[in-house]
N, C-alpha and C positions, 0 to 999 in steps of 0.2 A: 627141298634137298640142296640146294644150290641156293647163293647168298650172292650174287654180284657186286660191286662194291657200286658200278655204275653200268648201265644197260638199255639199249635202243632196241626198238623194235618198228620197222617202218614196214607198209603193204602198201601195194598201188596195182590198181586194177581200172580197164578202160581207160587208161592215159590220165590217170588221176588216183595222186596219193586218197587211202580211204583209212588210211587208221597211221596215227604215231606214237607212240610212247615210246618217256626214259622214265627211268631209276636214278637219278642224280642226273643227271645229263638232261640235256633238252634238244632231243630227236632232230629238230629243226636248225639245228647250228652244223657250222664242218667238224667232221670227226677224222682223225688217221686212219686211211684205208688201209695201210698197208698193202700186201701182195693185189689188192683189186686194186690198185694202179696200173696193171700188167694190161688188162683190155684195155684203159686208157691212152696207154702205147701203143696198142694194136690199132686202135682206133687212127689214134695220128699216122700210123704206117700205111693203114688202107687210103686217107687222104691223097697221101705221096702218089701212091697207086692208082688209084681213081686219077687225079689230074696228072698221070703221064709224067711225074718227075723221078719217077722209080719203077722196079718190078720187083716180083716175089725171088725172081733168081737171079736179082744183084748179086756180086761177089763183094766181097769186103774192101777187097782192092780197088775198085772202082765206085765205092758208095763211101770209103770211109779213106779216100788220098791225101787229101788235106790234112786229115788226122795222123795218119801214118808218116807224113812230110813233116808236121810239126812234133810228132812224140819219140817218131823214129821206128822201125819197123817192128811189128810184134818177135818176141822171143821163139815163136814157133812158127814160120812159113805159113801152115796149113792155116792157121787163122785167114790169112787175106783171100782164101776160099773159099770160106765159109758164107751164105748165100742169106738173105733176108729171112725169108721163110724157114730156113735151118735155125737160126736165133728165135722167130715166133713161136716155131712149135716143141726148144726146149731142146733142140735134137744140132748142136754147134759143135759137139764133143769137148766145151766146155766141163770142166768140172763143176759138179750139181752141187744145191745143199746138202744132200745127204753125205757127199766129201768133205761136207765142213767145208764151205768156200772159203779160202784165206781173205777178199776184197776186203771184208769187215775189218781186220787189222792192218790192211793197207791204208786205209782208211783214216786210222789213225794217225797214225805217221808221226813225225816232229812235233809238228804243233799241238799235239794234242785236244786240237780241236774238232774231231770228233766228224761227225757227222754234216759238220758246215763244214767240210775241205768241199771245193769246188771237184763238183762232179768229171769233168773233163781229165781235169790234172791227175785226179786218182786213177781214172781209168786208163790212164798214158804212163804211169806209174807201173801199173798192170800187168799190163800187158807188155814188158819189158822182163816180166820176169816168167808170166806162163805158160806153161806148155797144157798145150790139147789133152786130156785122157783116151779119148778114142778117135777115131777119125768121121770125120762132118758126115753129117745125112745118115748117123746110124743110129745107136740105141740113146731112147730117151731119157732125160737128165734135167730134172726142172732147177734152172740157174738165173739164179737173180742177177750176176754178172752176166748173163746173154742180153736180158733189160737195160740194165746200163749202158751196153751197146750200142743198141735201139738208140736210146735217148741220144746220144752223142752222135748217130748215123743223123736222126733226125733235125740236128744243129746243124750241121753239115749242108744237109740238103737243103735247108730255107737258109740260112745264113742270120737265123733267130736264136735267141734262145729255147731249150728243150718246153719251159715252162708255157712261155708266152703263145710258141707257134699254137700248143696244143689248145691251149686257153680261147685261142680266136679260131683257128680249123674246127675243134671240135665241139668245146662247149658256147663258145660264141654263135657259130652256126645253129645250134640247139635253142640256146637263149637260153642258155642257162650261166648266171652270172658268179656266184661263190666259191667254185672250184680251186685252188692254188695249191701248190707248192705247199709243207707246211716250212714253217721259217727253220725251227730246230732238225730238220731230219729232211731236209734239201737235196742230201748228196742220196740219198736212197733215189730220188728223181723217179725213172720209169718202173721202177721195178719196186718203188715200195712208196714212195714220199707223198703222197695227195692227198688233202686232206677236205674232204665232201660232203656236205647234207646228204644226209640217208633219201631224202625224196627226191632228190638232183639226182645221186648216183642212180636210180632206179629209172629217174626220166631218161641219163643216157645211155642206158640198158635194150631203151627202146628202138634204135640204130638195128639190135638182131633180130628184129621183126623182119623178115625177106621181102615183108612188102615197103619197108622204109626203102626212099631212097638215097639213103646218105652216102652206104660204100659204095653204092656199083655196083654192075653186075657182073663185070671182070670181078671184084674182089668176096659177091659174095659165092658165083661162082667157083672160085677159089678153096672157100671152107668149104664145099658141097665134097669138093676133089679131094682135099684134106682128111675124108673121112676114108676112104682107103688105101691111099697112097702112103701114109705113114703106122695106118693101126690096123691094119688088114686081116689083125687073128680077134681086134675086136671093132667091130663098125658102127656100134650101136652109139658109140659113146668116143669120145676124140678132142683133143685139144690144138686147137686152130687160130684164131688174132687174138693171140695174148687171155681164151678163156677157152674152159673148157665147156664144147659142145653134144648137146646126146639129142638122138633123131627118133626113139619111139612112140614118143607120142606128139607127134607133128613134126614139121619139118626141124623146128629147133630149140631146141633147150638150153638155155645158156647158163653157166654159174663159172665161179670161181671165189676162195676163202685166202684170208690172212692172216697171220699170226706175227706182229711185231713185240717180244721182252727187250728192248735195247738201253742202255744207257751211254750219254754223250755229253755234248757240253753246247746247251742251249744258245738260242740268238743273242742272249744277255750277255753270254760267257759264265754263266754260273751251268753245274750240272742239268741234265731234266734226263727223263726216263721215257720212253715211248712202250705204251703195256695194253695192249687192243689186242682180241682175236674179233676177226670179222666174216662177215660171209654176204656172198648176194646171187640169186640166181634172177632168171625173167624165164618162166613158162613159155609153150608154146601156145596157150590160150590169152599171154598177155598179162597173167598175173605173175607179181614181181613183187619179192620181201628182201631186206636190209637188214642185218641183225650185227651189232655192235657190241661187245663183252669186253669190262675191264678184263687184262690178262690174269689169271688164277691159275693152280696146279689144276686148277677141276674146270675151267673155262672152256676149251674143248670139249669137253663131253656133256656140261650143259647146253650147248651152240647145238650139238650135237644130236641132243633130243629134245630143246627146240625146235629142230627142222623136224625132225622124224614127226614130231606133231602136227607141224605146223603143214606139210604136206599129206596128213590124215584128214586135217580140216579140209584141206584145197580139194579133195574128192568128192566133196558133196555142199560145195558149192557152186550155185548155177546160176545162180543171178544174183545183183547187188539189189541192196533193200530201195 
């Protein structure tokens, strides 16, 4: 029913990729995550957090001054209030995608270059002109402008680049080497820009196993709290370090999905297009799939029932051959 123009499919079970396929593409090279950048973030923000260079109820004012000193104070007070964890879980009273975030035509600006405008300057840009839709720690609003935050908080606090810190904290620590930035779609940064081997992204998946030690126990303790403190009428299921978590069948289940249709103006300076929907979840038993879809009208809904199969399979399997 479905025709994909190009198509990855990766599994990894027992700390070991066990099956890859593409469709034009080769499974085994970086792909644009898109929005699965966002636990990437998380990831580098739990570091901060584990070695005591941060906490989950920074304020803005105090984790992002230097930023505020050089850009000039945001257009609305209540931002320099707004707390770590209020940006991770989506809940900043930024305005979400479903507001149509304007960032994307900030973005553009003069140059019309697109998507290589330096992450920093856009978001100092920004935040000069926006104002909060509701007030911090309320109703949830999934905003890729909250990620961009992140990233820029997280310059701040190493006196790194957003790119580099995470490259050496996170997937350096891992050993995992291919990770980057992608070159055309840079300013997307934390909240969409990374571009992964499907069997990397899946080995650093492996961090939400609660027996890794990577975050901490301050940090994984953290998501445990995350599950009622912000979603209280639903506990089962909760979005917590930059991915959403669900607890019914073992302690954690982790996933999160991306859809990037963008057009910009490549590293070249000629146009390019960014057209990926993606997805990746890590079971509570350890197994973990990677599904990559050229973007289509109908790419979602094949992604879609993919999974649905693809989690019919996972029930009756019990052991690897």
């Amino acid at each position: 029913r479905y025709h994909p123009g190009k198509a990855m499919l990766v599994v990894r079970r027992a700390g070991r990729t066990v099956f890859a396929r593409g469709n034009g593409v080769d499974p085994m090279q970086p792909t644009l995550v898109a929005s699965l950048s966002k636990p990437i973030t998380g990831a580098c923000v739990a570091t901060l957090v584990r070695d005591k260079k941060l906490s989950f109820v920074t304020r803005l004012r105090d984790a992002m001054s230097g930023f505020f000193r050089h850009y000039g104070k945001p257009a609305d007070r209540r931002l320099e209030q707004v707390t770590v964890e209020q940006l991770l879980v989506h809940r900043s009273g930024l305005i979400g995608n479903e507001g149509d975030d304007p960032i994307d035509r900030v973005g553009k600006g003069p140059s019309k270059r697109g998507y290589l405008a330096a992450a920093r300057a856009v978001l100092g840009q920004y935040l000069q002109k926006l104002h909060l839709i509701r007030s911090p720690g309320t109703q949830y609003s999934y905003s890729n402008t909250g990620y961009e935050v992140l990233s820029a908080m997280i310059e701040e606090r190493t006196g790194r680049s957003y790119e580099d810190y995470c490259r050496d904290a996170v997937f350096g620590k891992l050993g995992i080497a291919e990770p980057k930035l992608h070159p055309d779609w840079r300013m997307l940064a934390g909240a969409g820009g990374w571009s992964v081997p499907g069997p990397d992204y899946l080995a650093f998946l492996d961090i939400f196993n609660p027996s890794n030690p990577f975050l901490g126990d301050q940090v994984k303790s953290w998501i445990d709290h995350s599950q009622t403190k912000w979603t209280p009428e639903n506990q089962d299921r909760w979005y917590s370090l930059g991915i959403n978590v669900r607890a019914g069948a073992g302690r954690w289940t982790v996933s999160h999905g991306g859809i990037l249709h963008s057009q910009g103006v490549g590293a070249a300076g000629r146009p390019t297009t960014a057209s990926i929907v993606t997805h990746a979840y890590r079971a509570a038993d350890g197994t973990a799939v990677f599904i990559a879809l050229e973007w289509s009208p109908t790419a979602v809904e094949a992604l879609n029932e993919l999974r649905r199969e693809i989690g019919e399979a996972h029930k009756y399997v019990k052991a690897l051959p």
